[in-house]
N, C-alpha and C positions, 0 to 999 in steps of 0.2 A: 591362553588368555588373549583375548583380543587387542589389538590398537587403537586405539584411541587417532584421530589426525585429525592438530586443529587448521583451519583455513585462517590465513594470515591476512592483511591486509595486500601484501606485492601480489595475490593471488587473483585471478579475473573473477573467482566466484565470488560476489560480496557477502560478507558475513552481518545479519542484521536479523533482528526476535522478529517474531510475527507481528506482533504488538507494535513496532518500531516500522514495520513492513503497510500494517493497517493505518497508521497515523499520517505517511507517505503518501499511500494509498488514496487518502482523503483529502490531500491538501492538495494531490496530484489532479485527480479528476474534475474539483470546482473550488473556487475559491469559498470556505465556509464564510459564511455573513458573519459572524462572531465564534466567539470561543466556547460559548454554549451551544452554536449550534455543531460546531464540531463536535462537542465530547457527546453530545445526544448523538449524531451520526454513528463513533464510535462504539457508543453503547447499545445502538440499535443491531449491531453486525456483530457483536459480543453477546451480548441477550445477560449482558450484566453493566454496573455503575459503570460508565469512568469518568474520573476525574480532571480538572484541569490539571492537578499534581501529577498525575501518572502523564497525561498528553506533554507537558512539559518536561518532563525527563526523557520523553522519549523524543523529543524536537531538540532534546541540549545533545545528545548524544551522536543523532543524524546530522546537528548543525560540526560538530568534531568531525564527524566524517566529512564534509564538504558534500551532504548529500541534499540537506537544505540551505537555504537562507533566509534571515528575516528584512522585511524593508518598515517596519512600526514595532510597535510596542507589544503586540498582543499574539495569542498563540495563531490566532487565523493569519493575520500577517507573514506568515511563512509562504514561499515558496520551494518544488524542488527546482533543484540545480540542473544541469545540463548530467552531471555523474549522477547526479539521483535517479534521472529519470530513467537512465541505463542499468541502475540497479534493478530498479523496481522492476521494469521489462524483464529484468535477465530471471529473475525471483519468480516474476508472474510465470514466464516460460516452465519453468523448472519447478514451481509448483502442479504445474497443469500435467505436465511429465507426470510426477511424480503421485497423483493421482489416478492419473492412465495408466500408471505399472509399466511403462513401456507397448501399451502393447496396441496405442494410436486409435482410436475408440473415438478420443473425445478428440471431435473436430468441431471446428470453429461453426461450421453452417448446424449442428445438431444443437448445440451452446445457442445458437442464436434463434432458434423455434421454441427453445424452452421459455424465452424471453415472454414475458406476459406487459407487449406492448399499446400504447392504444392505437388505433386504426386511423391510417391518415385519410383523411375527411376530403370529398371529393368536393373541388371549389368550382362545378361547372356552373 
């Protein structure tokens, strides 16, 4: 039978849901204008609901871990921490890994042609 190994907190991998990872994710990259335009973000990258109730349980659980913080009242109000952002990096890495199968494929400049950018506009 196998083992089961849980990753604790003393351990450098941080342990956090996907869900808790995307909500990071969002608060990480731009500040949302509101709490609705968060949970629409989220639900856009979900391709289902979410809710203010689910984004708030998952900002009360990040803010335990010391991985956010809030400066206002409201769920957009959050930012990550200085440890948050080193989660999230660590996760992002290790997702992308973990996708690649090990076996180094997906490189950053191949990720970056897939990007369906708009053209920056020649100002002569």
């Amino acid at each position: 039978m196998a083992r089961i190994a849980t990753i604790h907190r003393e351990h450098d991998v941080p342990s956090m849901t996907v869900f808790e990872l995307a909500v990071a994710s969002a608060i990480g990259r731009q500040r949302p204008r509101d709490d609705t335009h968060l949970c629409d973000m989220l639900s856009d990258w979900f391709q289902k609901s979410v809710s203010a109730v689910d984004v708030n349980w998952a900002l009360s659980r990040l803010e335990e871990e010391g991985w956010v913080s809030s400066y206002g009242a409201t769920l957009s109000d959050y930012q990550l921490t200085p440890e948050g952002i080193d989660c999230v990096t660590t996760l992002y890495g290790g997702c992308i890994r973990m996708i690649d199968r090990g076996l180094g494929v997906l490189k950053v400049s191949y990720l970056l042609n897939l990007l369906d950018l708009p053209k920056e506009q020649n100002n002569d």
